[in-house]
C-alpha positions as CSV (number, residue, x, y, z in Angstrom):
1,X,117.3,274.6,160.6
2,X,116.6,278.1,160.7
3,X,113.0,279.7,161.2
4,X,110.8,278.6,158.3
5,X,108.8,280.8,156.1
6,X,105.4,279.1,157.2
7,X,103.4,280.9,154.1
8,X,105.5,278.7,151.8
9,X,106.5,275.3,153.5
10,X,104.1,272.2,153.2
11,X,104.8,269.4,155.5
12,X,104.7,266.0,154.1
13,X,103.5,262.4,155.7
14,X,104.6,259.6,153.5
15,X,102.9,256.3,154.0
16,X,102.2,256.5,157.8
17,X,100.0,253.6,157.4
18,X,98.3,251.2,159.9
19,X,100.5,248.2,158.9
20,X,103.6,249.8,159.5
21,X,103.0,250.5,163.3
22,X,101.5,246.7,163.6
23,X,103.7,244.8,162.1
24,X,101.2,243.6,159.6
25,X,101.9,245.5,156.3
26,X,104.0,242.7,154.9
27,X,107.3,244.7,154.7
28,X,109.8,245.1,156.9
29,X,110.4,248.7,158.8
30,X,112.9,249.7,161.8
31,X,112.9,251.8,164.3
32,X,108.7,252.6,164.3
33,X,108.5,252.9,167.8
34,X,110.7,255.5,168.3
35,X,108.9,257.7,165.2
36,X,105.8,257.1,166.2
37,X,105.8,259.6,169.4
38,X,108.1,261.8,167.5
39,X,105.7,262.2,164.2
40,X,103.0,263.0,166.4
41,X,104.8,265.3,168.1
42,X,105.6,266.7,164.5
43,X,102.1,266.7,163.2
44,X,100.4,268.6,166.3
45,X,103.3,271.2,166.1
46,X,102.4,271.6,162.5
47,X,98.6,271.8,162.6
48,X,98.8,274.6,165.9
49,X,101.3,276.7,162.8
50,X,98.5,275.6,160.5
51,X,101.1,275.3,158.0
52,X,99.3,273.3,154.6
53,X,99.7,269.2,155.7
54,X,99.8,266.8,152.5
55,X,99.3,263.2,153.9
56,X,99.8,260.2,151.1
57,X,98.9,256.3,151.4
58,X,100.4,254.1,148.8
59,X,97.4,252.1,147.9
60,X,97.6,249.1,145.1
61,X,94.4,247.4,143.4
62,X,93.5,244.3,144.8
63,X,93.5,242.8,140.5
64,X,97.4,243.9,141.5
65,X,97.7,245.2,138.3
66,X,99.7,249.0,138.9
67,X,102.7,247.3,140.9
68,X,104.8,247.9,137.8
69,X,108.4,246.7,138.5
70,X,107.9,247.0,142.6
71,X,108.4,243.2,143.6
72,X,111.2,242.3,141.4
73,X,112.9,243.0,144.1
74,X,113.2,242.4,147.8
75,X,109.1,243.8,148.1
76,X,106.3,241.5,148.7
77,X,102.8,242.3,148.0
78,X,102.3,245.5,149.9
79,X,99.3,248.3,150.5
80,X,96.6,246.7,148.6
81,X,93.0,248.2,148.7
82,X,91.5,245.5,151.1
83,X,94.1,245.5,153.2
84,X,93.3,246.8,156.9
85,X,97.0,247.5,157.0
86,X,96.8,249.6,154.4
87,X,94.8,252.1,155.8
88,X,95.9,255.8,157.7
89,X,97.8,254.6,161.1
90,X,95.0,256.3,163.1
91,X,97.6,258.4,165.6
92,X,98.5,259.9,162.3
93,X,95.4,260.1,160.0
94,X,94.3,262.9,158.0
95,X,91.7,265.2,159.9
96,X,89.8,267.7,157.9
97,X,91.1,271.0,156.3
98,X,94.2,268.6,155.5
99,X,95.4,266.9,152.1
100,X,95.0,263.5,151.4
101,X,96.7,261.9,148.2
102,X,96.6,258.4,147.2
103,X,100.0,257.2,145.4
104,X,100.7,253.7,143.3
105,X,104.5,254.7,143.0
106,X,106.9,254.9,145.3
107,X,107.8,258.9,144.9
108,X,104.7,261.5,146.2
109,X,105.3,263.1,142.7
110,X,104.4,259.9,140.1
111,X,101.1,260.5,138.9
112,X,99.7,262.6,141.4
113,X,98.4,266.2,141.3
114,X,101.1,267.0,144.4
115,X,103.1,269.6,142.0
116,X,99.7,271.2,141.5
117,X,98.4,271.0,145.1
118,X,101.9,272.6,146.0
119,X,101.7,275.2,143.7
120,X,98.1,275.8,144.0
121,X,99.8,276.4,148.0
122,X,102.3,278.6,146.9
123,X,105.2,276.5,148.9
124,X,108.5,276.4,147.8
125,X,109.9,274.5,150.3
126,X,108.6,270.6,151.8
127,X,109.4,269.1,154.9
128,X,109.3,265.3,154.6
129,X,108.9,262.0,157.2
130,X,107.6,258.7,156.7
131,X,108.2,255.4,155.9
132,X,110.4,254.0,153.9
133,X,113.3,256.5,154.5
134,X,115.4,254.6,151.8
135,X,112.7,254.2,148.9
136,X,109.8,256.5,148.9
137,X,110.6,259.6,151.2
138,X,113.9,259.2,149.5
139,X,112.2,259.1,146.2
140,X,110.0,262.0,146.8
141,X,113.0,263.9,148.2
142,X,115.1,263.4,144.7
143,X,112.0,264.4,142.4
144,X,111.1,267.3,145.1
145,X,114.7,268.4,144.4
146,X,114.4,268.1,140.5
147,X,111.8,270.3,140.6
148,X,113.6,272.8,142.3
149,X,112.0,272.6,145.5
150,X,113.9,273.1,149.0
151,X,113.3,269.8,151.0
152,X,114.1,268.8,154.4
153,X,113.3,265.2,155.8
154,X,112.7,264.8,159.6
155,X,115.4,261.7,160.6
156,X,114.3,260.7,163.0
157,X,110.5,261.2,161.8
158,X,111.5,258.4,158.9
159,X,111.4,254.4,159.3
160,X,113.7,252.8,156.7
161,X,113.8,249.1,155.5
162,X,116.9,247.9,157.5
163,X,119.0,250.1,159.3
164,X,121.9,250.8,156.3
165,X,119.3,251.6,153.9
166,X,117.8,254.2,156.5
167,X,120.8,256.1,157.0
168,X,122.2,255.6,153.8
169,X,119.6,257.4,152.2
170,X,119.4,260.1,154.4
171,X,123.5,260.7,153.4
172,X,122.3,260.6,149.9
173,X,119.6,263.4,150.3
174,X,122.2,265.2,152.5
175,X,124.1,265.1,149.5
176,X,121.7,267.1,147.7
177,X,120.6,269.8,149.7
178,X,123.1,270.3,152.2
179,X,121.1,271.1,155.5
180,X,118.3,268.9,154.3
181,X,118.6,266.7,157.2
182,X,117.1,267.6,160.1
183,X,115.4,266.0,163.7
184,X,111.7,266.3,165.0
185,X,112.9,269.0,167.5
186,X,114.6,271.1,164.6
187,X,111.7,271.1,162.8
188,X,109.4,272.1,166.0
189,X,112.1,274.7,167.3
190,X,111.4,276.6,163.6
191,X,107.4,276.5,163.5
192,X,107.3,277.8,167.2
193,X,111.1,279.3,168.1
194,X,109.5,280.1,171.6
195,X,107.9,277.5,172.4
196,X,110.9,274.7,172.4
197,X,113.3,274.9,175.5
């Protein structure tokens, strides 16, 4: 990954929420303790750039009436309003002067006001790592790219479901944007080329 224009990238923190660092967010994730270090490794590099940090928290009523078509599959009930679980991951909450958006969907783009947020920004280009790697930063990944947006998700910044799905999806969004996959240190090597060693 080259040197980033920091005046138009955005970094993006999907679902980094309590449950899926405890264990008690009723789905399954792999590989969390190895992100979590990583993403906060990530975040601080970002915030020091003071590039533009969008954080979004899939949140579902607790009537359970916006899941839509999500548990006709594998999904149990997930994220819902009175969960504790559902909440920020503290390590990796919002602070102030950052975004916060609240999604029902799976992809950051499904009625949200991201596309405006980003544009209000002026970015042209989103960096990407949360959870899961194989349904909603790959979702958000495929619409980003529809848009015509440049995308790169962080790897090894991204839990997925099992560990097929994980890197499964990642080869799909490589398959998109060649280059689009990248690791944590990539990503802090272009926000501060000095810095890294």
């Amino acid at each position: 990954m080259k040197q980033i224009n920091l005046a138009k990238t955005a970094l993006i923190c999907i679902d980094m929420q309590a449950g899926v660092f405890t264990g008690e967010g009723n789905l399954p994730h792999v590989g969390t303790a190895e992100v979590l270090p990583k993403a906060k490794k990530v975040l601080a590099a970002a915030r020091e750039a003071k590039i533009p940090i969008i954080h979004f928290q899939e949140v579902h009523r607790k009537e359970m009436v916006d899941f839509g078509r999500e548990l006709d599959g594998a999904e149990l009930v997930h994220c819902l309003e009175t969960w504790a679980s559902t909440n920020y991951y503290w390590e990796l909450a919002p602070i102030d002067g950052e975004f916060a958006i609240t999604k029902r969907r799976y992809s950051c783009f499904f009625g949200t006001d991201l596309e405006i947020l980003l544009r209000g920004l002026k970015v042209d280009t989103v960096v990407l790592m949360g959870t899961m790697t194989n349904v909603c930063v790959h979702y958000t990944a495929v619409d980003a790219h529809q848009r015509d947006y440049h995308f790169h998700v962080i790897e090894d910044c991204s839990a997925g479901s099992d560990w097929d799905a994980h890197w499964a999806a990642l080869t799909a969004m490589e398959y998109l944007q060649t280059g689009a996959r990248i690791l944590h240190t990539d990503f802090i090597a272009a926000l501060h080329p000095v810095a890294v060693k």
